[in-house]
C-alpha positions in Angstrom: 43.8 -40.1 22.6 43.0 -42.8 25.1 42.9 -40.7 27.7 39.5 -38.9 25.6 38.3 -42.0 25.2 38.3 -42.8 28.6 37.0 -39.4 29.7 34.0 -39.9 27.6 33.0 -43.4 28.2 33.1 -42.0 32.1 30.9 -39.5 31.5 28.2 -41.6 29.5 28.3 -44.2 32.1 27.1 -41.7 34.6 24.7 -39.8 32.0 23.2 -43.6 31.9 23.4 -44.1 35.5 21.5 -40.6 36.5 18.5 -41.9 33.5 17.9 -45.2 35.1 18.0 -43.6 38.8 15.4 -40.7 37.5 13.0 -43.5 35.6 12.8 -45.8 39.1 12.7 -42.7 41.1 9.5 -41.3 39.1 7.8 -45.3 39.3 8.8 -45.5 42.6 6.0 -46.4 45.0 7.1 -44.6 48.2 4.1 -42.7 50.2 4.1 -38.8 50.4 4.0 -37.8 54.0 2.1 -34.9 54.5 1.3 -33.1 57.7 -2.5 -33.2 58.2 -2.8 -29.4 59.2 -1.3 -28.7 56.0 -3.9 -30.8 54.0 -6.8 -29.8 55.9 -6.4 -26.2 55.0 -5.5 -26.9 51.3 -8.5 -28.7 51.0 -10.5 -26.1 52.7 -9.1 -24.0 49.9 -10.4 -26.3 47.3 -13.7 -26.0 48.5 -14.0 -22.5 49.4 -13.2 -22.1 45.1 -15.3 -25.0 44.0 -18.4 -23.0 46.1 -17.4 -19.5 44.6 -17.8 -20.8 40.7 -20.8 -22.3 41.2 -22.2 -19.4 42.8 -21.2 -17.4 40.2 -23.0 -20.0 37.4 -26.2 -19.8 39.5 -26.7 -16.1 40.2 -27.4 -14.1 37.3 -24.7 -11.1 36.6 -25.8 -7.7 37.8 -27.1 -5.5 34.6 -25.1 -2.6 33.8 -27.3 0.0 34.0 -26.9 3.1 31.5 -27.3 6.5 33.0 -29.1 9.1 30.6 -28.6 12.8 30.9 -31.0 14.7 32.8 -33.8 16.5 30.7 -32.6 19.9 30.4 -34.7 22.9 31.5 -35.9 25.6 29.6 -33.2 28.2 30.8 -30.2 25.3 30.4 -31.0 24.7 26.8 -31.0 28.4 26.1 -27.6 28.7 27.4 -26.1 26.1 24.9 -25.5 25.6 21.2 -27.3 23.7 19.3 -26.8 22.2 16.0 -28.9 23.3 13.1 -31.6 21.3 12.3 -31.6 19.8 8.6 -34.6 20.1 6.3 -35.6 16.8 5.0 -34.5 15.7 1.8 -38.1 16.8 -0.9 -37.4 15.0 -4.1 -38.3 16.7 -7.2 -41.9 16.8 -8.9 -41.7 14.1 -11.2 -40.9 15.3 -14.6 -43.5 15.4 -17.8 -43.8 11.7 -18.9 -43.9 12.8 -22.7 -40.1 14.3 -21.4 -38.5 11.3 -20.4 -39.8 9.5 -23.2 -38.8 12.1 -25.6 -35.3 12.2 -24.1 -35.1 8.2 -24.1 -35.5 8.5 -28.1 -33.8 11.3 -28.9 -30.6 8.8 -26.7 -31.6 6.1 -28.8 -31.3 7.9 -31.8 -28.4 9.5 -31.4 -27.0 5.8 -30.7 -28.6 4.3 -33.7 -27.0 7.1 -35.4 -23.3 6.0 -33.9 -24.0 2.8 -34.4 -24.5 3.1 -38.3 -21.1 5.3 -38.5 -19.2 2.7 -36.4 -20.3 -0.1 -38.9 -19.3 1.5 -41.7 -22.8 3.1 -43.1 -21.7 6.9 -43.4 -24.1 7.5 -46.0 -27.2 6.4 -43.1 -25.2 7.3 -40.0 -25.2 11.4 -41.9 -28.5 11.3 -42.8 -29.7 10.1 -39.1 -27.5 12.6 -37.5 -28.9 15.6 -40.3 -32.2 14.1 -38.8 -31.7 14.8 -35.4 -29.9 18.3 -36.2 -33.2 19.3 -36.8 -35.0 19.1 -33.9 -31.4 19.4 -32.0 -29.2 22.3 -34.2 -26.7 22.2 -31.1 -25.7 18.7 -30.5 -22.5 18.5 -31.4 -22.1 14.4 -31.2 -24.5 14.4 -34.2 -22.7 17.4 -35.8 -19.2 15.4 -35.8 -21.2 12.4 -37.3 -22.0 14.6 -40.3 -19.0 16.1 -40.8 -16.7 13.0 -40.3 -19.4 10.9 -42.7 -19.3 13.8 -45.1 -15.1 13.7 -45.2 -15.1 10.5 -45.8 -18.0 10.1 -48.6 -15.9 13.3 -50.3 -18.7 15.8 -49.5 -17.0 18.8 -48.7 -20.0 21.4 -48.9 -22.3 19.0 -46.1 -18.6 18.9 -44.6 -18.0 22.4 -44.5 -21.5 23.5 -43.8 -21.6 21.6 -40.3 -17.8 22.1 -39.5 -18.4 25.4 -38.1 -20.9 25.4 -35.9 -18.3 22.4 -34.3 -16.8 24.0 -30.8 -12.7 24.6 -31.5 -11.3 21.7 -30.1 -13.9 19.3 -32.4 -12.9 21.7 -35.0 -9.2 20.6 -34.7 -10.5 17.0 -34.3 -12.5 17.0 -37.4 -9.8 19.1 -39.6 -7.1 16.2 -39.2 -9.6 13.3 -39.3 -10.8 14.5 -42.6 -7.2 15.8 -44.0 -7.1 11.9 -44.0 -9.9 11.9 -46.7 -8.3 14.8 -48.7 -10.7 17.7 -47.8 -8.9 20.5 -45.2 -10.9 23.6 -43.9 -9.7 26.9 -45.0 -10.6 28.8 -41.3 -9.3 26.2 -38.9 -7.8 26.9 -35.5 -4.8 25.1 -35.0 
């Protein structure tokens, strides 16, 4: 065990003996002697560099220029393909105002007429959707209005009356919604 001991305590002195050496070595104040040939023509190098960027800071870089394709004769532009050309885009004649404002109300409504079945007023919601029928026999949003407020107010005639002009699917719709309410179509398709 001493033996280790003295190994290491050996091998630290020299560790500390090579760290002092390298810290005066790096202080040290000894001259560089460098041959004067050698030094002229590094500094010559130096120069030659120190000229070169500032040249290139002065003098403006030489544009790029961008080539373009020769115009193509007559008999050339035969020869190749060329795309189709696309007809411009022609919006449509503005529609009848007395249209759009027609549609507008007959959107609003038909919302005022969902509106009233969502909060509960089936006896207002039917009669604005029985409204609308009139001037729209097809709609079939207003139609399922009527027949859902009619099943659930007990009407079965109004019900029944409206339930088959639905399409099939809003048939099947409206036949279990209103088995709910008691009343069940006699010609369903399920």
């Amino acid at each position: 065990m001493q033996v280790r001991s003295i190994i290491l305590s050996a091998l630290g002195a020299i560790v500390v003996i090579l760290f002092v050496k390298l810290v005066i070595d790096s202080q040290g104040s000894q001259a560089v002697a460098v041959d004067e040939a050698e030094l002229e023509k590094a500094l010559s190098e130096y120069r030659r560099g120190e000229a070169r960027a500032s040249r290139d800071l002065e003098a403006p870089r030489a544009k790029k220029t961008i080539r373009k394709p020769k115009a193509r004769t007559a008999s050339e532009a035969g020869k190749t393909k060329t795309a189709p050309t696309r007809e411009p885009f022609v919006a449509p004649p503005p529609t009848d105002e007395v249209a759009i404002e027609d549609e507008v109300d007959l959107k609003s409504r038909m919302d005022d007429a969902n509106r009233l079945y969502d909060r509960a007023d089936y006896e207002g919601a039917r009669e604005a959707a029985i409204d609308l029928l009139s001037s729209e026999p097809n709609n079939v949003r207003m139609m399922r209005i009527v027949v859902s407020s009619s099943c659930i107010m007990g009407d079965e005639d109004e019900a029944t009356k409206h339930f088959g002009d639905l399409p099939a699917r809003d048939q099947r719709q409206m036949a279990r919604r209103c088995k709910r309410y008691g009343i069940e179509f006699d010609d369903q398709d399920q």
